[in-house]
N, CA, C and O atoms as a MOPAC input file, in Angstrom:
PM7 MOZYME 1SCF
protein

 N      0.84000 1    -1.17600 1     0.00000 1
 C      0.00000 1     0.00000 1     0.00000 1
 C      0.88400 1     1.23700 1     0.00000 1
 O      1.72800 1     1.50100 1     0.85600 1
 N      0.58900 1     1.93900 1    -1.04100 1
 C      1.38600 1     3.33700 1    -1.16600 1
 C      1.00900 1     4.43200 1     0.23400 1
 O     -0.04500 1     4.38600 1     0.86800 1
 N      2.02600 1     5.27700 1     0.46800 1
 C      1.50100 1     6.13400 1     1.66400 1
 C      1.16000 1     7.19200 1     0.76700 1
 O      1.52500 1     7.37400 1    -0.39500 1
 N      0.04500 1     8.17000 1     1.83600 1
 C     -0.36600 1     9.15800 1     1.03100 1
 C      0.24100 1    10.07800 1     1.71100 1
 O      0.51300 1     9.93700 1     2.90300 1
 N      0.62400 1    11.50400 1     0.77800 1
 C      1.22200 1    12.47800 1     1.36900 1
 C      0.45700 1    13.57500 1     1.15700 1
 O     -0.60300 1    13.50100 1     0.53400 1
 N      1.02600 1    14.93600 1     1.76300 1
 C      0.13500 1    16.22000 1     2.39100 1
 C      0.92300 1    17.38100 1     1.90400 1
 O      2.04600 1    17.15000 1     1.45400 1
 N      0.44400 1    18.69700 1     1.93800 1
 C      1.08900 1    19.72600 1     1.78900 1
 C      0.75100 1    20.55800 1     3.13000 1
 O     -0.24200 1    20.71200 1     3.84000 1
 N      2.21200 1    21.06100 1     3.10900 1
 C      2.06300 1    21.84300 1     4.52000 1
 C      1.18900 1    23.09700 1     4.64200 1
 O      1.68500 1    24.22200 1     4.70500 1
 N     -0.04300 1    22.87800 1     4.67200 1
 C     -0.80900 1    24.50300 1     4.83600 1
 C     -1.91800 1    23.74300 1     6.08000 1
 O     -2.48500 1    22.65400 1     6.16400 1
 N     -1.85800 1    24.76700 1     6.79000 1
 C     -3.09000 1    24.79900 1     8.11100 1
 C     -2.72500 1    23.97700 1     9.30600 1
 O     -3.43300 1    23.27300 1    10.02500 1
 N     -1.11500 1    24.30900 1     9.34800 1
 C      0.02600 1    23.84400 1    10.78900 1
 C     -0.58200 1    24.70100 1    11.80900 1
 O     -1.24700 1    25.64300 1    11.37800 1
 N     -0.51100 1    24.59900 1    12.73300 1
 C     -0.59400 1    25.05000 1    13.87900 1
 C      0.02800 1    24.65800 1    15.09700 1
 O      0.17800 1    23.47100 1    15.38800 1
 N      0.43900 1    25.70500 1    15.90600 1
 C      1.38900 1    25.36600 1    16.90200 1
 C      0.24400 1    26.28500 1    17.71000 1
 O     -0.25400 1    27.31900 1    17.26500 1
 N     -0.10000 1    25.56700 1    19.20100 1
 C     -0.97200 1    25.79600 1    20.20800 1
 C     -0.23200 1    25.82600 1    21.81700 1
 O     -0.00600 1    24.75100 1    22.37500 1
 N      0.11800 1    27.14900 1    22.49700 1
 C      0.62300 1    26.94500 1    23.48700 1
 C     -0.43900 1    26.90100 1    24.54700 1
 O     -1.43700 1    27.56800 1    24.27400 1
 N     -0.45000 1    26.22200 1    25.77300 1
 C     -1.52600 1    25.98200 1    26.50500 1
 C     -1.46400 1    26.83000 1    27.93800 1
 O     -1.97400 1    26.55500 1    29.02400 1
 N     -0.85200 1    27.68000 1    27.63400 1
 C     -0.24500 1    28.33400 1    29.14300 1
 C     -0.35300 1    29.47500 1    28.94200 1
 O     -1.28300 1    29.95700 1    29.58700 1
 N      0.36700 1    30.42900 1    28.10400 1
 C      0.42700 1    31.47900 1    27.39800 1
 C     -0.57300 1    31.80000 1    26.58500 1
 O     -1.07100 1    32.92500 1    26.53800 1
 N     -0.89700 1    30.90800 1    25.95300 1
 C     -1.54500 1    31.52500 1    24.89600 1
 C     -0.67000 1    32.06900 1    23.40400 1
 O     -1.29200 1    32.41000 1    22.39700 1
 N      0.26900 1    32.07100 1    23.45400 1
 C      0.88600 1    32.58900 1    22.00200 1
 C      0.36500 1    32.18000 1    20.63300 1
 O      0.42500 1    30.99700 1    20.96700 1
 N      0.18100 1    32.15200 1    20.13200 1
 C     -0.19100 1    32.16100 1    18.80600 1
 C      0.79500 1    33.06000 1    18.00900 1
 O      1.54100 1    33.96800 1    18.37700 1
 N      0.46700 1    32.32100 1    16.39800 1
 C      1.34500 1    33.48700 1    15.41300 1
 C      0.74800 1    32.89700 1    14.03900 1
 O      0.00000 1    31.98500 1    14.39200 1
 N      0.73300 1    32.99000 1    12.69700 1
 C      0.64100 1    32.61100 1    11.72900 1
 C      1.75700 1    32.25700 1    11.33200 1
 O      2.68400 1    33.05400 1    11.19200 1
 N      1.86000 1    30.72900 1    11.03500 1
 C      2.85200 1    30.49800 1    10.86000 1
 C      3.08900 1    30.67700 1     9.34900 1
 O      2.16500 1    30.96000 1     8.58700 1
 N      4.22000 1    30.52000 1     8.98600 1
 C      4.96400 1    30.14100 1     7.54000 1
 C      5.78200 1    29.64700 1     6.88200 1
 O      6.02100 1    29.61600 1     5.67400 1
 N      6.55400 1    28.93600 1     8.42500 1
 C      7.62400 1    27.90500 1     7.68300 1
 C      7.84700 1    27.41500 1     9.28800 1
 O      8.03400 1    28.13300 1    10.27000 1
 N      7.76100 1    25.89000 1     9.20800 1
 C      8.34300 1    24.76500 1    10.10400 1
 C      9.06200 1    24.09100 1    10.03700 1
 O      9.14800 1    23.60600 1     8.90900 1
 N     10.20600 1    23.48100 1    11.21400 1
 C     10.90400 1    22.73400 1    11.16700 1
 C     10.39200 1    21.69200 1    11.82600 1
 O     10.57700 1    22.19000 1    12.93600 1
 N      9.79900 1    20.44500 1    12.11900 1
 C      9.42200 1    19.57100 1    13.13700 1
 C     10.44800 1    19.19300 1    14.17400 1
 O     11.63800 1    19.38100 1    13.91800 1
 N     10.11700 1    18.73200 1    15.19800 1
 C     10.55200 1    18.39600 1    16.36700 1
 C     12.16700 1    17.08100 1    15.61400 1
 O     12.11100 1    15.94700 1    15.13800 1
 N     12.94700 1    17.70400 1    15.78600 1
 C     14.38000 1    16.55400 1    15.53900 1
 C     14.46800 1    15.66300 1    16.41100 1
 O     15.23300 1    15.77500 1    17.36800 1
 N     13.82600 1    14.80800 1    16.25300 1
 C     14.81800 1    13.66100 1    17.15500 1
 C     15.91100 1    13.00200 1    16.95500 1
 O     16.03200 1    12.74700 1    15.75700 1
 N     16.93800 1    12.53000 1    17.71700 1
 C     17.51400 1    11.99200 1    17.68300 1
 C     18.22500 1    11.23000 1    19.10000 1
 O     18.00300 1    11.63800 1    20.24100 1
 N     19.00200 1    10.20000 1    18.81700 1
 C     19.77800 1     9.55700 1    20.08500 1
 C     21.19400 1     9.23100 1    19.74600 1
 O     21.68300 1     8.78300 1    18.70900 1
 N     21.82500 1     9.63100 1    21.09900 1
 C     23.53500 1     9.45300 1    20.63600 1
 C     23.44500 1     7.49100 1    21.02500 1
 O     22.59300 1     6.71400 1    21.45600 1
 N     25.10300 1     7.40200 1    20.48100 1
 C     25.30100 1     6.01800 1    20.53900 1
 C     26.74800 1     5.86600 1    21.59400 1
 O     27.79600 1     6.41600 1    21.25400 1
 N     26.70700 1     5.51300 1    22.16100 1
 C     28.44900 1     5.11600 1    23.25900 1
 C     29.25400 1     4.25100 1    22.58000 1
 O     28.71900 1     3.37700 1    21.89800 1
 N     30.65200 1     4.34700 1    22.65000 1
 C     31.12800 1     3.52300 1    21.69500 1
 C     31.98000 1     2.78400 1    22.70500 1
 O     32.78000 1     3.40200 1    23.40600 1
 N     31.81200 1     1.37000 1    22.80200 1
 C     31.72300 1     0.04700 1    23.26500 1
 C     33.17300 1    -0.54600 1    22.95000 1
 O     33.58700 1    -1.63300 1    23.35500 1
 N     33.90000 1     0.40600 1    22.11800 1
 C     35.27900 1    -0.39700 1    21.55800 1
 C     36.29900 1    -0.63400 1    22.89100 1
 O     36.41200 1     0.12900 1    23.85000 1
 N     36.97200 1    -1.85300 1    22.68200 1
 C     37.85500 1    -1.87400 1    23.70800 1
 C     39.23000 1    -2.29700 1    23.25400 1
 O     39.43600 1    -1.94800 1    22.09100 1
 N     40.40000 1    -3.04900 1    23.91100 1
 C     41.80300 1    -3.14800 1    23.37000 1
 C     41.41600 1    -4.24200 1    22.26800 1
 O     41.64200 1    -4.23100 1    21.05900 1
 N     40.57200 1    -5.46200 1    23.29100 1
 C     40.55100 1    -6.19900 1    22.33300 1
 C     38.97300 1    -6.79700 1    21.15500 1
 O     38.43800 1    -7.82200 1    20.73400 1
 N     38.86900 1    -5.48600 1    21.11200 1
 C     37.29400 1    -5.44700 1    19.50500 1
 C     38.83300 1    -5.70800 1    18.29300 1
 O     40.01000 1    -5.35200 1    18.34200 1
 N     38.06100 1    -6.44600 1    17.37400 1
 C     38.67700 1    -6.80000 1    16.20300 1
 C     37.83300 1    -6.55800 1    14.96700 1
 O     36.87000 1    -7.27200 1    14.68400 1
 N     38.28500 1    -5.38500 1    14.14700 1
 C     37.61500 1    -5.59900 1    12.75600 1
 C     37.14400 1    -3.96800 1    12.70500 1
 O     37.61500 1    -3.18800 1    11.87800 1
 N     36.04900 1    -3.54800 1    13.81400 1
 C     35.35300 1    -1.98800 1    13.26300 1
 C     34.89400 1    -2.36600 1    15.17000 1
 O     34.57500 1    -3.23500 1    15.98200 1
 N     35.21100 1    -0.82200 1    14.93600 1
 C     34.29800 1     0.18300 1    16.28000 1
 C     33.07400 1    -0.62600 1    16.70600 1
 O     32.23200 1    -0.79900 1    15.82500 1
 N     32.83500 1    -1.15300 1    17.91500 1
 C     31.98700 1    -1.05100 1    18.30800 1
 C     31.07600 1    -0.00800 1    19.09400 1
 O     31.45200 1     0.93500 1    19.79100 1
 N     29.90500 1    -0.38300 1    18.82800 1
 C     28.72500 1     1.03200 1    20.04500 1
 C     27.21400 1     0.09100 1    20.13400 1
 O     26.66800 1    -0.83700 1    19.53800 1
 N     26.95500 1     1.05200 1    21.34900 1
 C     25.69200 1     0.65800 1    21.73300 1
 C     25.06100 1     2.03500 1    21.74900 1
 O     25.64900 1     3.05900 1    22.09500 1
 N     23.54200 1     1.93900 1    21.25400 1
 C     22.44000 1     3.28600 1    21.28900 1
 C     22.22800 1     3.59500 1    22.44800 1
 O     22.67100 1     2.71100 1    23.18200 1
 N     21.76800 1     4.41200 1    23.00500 1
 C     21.52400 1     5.05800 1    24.76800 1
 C     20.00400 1     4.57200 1    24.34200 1
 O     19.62600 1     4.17000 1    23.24100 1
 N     19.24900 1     4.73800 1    25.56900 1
 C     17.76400 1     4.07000 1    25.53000 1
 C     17.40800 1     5.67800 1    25.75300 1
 O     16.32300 1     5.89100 1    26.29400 1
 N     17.85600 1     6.31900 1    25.55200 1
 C     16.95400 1     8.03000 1    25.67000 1
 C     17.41100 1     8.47900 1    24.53500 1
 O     18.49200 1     8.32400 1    23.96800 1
 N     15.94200 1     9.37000 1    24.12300 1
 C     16.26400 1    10.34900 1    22.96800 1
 C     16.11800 1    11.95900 1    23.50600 1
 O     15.35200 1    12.37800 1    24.37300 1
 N     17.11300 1    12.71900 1    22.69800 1
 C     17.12300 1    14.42500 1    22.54000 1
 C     15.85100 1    14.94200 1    21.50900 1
 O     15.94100 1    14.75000 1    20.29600 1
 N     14.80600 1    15.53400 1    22.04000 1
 C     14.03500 1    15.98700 1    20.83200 1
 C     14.27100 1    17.06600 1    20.40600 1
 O     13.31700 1    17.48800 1    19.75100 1
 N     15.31700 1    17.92400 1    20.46700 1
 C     15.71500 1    19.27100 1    20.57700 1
 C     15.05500 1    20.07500 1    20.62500 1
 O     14.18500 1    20.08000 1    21.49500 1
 N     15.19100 1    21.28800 1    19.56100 1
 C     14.71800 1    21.73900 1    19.53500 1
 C     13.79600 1    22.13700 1    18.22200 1
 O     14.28400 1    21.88300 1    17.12100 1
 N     12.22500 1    22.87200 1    18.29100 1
 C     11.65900 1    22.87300 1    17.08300 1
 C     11.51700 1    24.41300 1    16.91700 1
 O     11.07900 1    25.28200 1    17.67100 1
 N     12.09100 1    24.44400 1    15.54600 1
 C     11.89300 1    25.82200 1    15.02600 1
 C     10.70300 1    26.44800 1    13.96400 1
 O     10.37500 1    25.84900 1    12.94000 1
 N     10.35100 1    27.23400 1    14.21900 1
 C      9.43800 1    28.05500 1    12.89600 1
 C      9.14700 1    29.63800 1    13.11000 1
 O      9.39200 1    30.35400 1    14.08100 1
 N      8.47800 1    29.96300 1    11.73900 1
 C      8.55300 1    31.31500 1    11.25700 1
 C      7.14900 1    32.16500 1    11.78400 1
 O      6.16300 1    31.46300 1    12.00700 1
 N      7.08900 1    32.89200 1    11.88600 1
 C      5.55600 1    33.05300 1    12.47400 1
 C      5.30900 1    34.89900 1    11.70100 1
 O      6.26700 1    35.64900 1    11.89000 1
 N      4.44300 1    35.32000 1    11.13900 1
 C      4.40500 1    37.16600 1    10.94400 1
 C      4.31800 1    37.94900 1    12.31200 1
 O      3.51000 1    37.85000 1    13.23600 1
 N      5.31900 1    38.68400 1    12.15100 1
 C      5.80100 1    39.48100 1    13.79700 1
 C      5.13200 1    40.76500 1    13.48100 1
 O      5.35500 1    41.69000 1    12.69900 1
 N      3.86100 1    40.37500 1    14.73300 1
 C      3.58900 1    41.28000 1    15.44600 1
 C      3.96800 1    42.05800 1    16.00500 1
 O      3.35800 1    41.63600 1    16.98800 1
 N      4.76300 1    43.44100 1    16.61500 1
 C      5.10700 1    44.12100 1    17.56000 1
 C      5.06400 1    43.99400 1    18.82400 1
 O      5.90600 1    43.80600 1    19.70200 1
 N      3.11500 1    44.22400 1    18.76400 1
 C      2.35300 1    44.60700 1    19.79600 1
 C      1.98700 1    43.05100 1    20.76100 1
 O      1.46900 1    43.12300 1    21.87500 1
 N      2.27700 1    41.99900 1    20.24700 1
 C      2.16900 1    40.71000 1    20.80000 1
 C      3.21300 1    40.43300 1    21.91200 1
 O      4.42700 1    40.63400 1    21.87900 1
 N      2.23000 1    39.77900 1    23.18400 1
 C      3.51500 1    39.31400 1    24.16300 1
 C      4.17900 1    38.13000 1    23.57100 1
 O      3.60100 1    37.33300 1    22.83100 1
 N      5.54600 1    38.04400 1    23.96900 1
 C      6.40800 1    36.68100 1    23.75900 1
 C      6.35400 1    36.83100 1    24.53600 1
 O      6.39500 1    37.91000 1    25.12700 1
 N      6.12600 1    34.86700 1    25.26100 1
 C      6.61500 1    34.19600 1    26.05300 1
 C      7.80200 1    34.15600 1    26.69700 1
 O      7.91400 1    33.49400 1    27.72800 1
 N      8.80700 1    34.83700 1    26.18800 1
 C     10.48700 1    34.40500 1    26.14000 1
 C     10.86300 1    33.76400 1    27.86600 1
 O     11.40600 1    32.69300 1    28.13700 1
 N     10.48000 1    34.57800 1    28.60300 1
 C     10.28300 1    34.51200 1    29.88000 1
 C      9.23100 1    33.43400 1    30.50000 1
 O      9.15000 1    33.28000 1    31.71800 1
 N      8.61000 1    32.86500 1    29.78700 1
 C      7.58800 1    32.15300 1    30.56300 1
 C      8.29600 1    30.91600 1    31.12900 1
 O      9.50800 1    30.70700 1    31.08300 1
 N      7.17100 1    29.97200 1    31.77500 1
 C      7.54400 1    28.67500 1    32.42000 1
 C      7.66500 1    27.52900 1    31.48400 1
 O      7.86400 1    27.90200 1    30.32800 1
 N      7.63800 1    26.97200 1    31.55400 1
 C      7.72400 1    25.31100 1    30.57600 1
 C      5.90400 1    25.36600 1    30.86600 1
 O      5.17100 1    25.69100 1    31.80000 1
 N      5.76600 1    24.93900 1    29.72200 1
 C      4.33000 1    24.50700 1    28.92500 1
 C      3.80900 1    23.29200 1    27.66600 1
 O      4.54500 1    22.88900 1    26.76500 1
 N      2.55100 1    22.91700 1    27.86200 1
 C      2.69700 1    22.23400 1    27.16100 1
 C      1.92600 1    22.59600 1    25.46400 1
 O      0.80800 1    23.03100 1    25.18700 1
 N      2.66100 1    22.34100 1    24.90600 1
 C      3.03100 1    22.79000 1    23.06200 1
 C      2.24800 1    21.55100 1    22.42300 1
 O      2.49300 1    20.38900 1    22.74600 1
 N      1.17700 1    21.95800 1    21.38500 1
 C      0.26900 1    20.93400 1    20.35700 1
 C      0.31900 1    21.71100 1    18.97300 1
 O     -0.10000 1    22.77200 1    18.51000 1
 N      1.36700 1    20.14400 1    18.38700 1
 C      1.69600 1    20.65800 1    17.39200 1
 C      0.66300 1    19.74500 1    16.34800 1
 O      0.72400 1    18.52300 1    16.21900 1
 N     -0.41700 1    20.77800 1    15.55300 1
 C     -0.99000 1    19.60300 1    14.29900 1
 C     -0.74700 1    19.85800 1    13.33500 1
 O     -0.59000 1    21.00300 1    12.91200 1
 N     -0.62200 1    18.53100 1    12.54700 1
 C     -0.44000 1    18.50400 1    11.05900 1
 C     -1.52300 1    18.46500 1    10.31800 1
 O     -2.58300 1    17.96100 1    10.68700 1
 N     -1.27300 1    19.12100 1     8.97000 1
 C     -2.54500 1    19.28300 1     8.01900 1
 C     -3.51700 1    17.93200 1     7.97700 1
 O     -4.71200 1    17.96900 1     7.68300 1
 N     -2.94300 1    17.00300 1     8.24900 1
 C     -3.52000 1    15.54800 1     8.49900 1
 C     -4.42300 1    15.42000 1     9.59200 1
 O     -5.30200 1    14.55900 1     9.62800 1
 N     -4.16800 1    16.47400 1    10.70700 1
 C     -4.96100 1    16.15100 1    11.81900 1
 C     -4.18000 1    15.76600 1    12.97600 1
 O     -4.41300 1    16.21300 1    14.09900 1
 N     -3.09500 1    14.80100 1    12.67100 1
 C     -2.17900 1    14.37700 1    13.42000 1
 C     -1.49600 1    15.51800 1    14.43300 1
 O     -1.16800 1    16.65900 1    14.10700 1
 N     -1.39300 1    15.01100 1    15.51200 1
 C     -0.81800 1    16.26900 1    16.64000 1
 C      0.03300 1    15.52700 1    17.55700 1
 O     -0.28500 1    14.45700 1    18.07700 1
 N      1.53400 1    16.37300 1    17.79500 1
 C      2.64500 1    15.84300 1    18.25700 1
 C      2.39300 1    16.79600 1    19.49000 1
 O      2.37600 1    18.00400 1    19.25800 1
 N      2.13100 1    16.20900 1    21.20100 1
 C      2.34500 1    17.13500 1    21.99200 1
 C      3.36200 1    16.56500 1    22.88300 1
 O      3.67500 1    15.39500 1    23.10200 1
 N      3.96700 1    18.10500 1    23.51800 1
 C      5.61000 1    17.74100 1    24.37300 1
 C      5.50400 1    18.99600 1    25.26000 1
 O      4.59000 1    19.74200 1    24.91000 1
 N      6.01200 1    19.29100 1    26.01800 1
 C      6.49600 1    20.28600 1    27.24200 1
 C      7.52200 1    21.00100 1    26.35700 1
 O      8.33400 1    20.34600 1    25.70400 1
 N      7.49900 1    22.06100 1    26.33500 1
 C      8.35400 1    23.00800 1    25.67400 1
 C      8.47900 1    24.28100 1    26.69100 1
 O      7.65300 1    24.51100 1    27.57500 1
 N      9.85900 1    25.22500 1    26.38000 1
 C      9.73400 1    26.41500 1    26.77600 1
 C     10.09200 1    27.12300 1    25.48100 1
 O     10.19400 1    26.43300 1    24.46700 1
 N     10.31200 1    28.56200 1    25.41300 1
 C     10.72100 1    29.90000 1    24.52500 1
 C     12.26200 1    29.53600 1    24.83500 1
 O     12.56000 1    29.45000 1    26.02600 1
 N     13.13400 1    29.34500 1    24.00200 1
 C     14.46000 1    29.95700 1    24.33900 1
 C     14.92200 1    31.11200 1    23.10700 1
 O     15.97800 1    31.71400 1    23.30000 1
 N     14.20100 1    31.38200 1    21.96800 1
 C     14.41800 1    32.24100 1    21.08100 1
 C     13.53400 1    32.95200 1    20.30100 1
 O     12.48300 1    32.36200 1    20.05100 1
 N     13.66400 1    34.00500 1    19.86900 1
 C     12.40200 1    35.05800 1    19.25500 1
 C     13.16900 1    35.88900 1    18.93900 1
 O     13.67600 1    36.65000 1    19.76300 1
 N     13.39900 1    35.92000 1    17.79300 1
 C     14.20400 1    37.01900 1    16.26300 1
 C     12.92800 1    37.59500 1    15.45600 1
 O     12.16300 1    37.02400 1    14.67900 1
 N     12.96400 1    38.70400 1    15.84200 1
 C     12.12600 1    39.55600 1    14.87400 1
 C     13.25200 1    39.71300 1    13.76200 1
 O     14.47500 1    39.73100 1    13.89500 1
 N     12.22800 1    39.85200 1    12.28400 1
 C     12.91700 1    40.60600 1    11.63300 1
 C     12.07300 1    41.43000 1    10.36600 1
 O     10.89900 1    41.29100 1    10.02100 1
 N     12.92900 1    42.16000 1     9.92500 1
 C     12.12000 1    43.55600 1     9.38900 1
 C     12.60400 1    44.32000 1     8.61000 1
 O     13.00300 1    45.44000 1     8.92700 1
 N     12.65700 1    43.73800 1     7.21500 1
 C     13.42600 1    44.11600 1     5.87700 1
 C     12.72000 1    45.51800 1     5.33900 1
 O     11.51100 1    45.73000 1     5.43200 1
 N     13.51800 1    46.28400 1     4.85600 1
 C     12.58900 1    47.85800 1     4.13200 1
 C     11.37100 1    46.94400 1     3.50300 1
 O     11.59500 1    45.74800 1     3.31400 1
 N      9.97700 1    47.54600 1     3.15200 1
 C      9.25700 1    47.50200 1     2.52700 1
 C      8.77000 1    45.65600 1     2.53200 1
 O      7.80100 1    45.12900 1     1.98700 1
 N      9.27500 1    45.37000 1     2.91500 1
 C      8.81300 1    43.11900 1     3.34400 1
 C      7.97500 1    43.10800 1     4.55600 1
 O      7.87500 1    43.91000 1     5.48500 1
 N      7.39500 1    41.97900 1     4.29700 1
 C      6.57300 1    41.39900 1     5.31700 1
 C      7.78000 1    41.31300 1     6.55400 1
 O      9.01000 1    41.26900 1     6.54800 1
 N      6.63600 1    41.31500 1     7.68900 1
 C      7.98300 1    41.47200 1     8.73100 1
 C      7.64100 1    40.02200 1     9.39800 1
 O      6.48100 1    39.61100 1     9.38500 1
 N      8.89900 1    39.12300 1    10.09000 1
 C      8.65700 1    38.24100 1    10.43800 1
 C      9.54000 1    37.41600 1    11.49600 1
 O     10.75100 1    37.50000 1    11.28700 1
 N      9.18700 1    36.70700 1    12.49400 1
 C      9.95100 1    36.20700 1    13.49100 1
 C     10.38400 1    34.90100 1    13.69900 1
 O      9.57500 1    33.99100 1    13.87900 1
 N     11.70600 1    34.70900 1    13.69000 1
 C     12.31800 1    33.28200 1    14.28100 1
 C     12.04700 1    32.79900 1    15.38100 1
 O     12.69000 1    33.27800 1    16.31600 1
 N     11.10300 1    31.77800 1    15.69400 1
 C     10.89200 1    31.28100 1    17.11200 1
 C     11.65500 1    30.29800 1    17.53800 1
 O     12.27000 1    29.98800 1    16.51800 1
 N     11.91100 1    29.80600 1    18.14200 1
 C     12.75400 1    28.24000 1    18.65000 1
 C     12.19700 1    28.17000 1    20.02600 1
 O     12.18400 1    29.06600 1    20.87100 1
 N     11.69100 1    26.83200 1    20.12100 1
 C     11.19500 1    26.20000 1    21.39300 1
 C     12.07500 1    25.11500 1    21.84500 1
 O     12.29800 1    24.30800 1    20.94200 1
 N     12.76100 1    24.78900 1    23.19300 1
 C     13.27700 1    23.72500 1    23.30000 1
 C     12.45500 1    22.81600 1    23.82200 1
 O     11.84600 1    23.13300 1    24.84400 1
 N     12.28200 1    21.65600 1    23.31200 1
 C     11.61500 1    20.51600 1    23.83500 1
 C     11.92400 1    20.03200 1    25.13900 1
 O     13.03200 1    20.49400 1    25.41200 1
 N     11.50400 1    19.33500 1    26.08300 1
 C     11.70200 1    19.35100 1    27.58200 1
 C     11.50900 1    17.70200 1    27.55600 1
 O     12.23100 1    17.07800 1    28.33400 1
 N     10.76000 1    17.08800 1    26.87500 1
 C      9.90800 1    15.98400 1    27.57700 1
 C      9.81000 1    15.12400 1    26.47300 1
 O     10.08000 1    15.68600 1    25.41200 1
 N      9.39400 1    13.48800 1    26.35500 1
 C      8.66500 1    12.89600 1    25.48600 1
 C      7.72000 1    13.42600 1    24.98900 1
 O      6.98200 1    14.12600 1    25.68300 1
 N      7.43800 1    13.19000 1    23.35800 1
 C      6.81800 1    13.77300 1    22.32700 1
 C      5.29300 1    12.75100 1    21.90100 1
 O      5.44900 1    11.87600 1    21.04900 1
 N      4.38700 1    12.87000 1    22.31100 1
 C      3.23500 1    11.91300 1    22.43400 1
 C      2.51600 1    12.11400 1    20.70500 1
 O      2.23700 1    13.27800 1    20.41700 1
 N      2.33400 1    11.42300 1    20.01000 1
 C      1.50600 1    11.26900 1    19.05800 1
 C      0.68300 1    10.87500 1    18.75800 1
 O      0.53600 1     9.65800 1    18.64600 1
 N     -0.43600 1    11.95000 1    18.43200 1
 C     -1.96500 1    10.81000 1    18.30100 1
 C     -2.52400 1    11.40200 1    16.67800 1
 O     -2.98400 1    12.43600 1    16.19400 1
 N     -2.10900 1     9.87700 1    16.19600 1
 C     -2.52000 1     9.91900 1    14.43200 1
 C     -4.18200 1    10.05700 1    13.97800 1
 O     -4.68800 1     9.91000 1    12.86500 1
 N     -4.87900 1    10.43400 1    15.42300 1
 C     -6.56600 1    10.04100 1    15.15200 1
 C     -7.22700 1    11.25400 1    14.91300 1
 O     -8.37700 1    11.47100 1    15.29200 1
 N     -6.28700 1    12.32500 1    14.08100 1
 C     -6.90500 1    13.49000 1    13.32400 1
 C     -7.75300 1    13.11400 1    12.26700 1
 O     -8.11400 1    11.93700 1    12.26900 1
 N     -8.27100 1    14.06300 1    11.10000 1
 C     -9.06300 1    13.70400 1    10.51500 1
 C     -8.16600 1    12.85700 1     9.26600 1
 O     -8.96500 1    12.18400 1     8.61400 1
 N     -7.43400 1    12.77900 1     9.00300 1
 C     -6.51000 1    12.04700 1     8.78000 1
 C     -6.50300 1    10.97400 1     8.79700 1
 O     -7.02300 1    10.22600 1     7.96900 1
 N     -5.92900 1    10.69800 1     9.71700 1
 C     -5.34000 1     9.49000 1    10.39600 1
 C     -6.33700 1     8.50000 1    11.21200 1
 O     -7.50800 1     8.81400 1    11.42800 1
 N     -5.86000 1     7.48400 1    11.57100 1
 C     -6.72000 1     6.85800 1    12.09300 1
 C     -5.11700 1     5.75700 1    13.14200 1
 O     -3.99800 1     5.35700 1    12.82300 1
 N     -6.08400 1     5.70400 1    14.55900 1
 C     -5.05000 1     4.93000 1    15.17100 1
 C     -4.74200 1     5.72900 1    16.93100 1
 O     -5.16000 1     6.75900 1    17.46100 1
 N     -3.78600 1     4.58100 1    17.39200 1
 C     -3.93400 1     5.45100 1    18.99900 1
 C     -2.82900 1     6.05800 1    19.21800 1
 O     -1.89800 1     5.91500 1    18.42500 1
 N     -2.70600 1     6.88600 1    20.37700 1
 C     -2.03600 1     8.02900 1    20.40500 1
 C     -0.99000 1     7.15600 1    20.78100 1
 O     -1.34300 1     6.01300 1    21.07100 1
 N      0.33600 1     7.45200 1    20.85100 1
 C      1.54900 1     7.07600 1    21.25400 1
 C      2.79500 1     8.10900 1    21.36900 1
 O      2.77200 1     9.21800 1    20.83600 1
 N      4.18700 1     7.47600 1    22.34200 1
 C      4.96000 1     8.26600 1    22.32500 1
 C      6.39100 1     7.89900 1    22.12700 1
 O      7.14100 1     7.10600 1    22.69800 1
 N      6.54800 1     8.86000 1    20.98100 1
 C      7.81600 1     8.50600 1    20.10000 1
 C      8.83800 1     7.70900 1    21.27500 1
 O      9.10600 1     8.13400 1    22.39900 1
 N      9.28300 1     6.49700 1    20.67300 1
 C     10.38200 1     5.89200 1    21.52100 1
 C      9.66000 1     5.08500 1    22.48900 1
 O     10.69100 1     4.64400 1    22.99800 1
 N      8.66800 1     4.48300 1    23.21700 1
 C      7.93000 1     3.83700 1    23.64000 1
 C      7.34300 1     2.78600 1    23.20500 1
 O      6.51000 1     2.21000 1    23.90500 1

């Protein structure tokens, strides 16, 4: 069975604490990844050994949002929890805080801001948007 794919319009990023909002216009999704330890000793023969760590880094997720002025940033706020959906319906939620907010503001251009949230926590996914179909789960579990 072929997978079906989507175009990115009608993302939304939902903070539950704050309240922030923005229109977005360009996303990066949540990176995961996990380092590996490397296991080599005097006597490994042939190639490097390693073993994966049983924890993952979700770093951090970036996107573009039209900058408001007159809008509070968070920058300062507490850790919150962040619902991220995809045009699918699908929604990735995690504990996030603000660690970045770049306005920017070219002569005569739309003006617009770099956000970056660092991820805090496991990233829960529930594919049972209108989309998707299936139960919620969390990446790495």
């Amino acid at each position: 069975m072929a997978d079906t794919v989507d175009v990115s319009h009608g993302i939304t990023v939902v903070f539950a604490t704050s309240g922030f909002t923005g229109s977005i216009t360009d996303i990066n999704g949540v990176p995961v990844s996990r380092e590996v330890v490397d296991t080599t000793h005097q006597g490994t023969t042939v190639a490097h050994t390693k073993l994966p760590v049983d924890l993952y880094d979700a770093g951090n997720l970036e996107f573009t949002v039209h900058y408001l002025p007159d809008k509070v940033i968070p920058i300062n706020g507490a850790m919150e929890t962040v619902t991220l959906t995809w045009p699918s319906g699908t929604t990735h939620v995690f504990s996030a805080c603000m660690i970045s907010f770049v306005p920017d503001a070219p002569h005569l251009q739309l003006m617009t801001a770099q956000v970056t949230l660092a991820v805090t926590s496991s990233i829960t996914v529930d594919p049972g948007g209108a989309g998707g179909a299936g139960t919620a789960f969390v990446i790495g579990v």
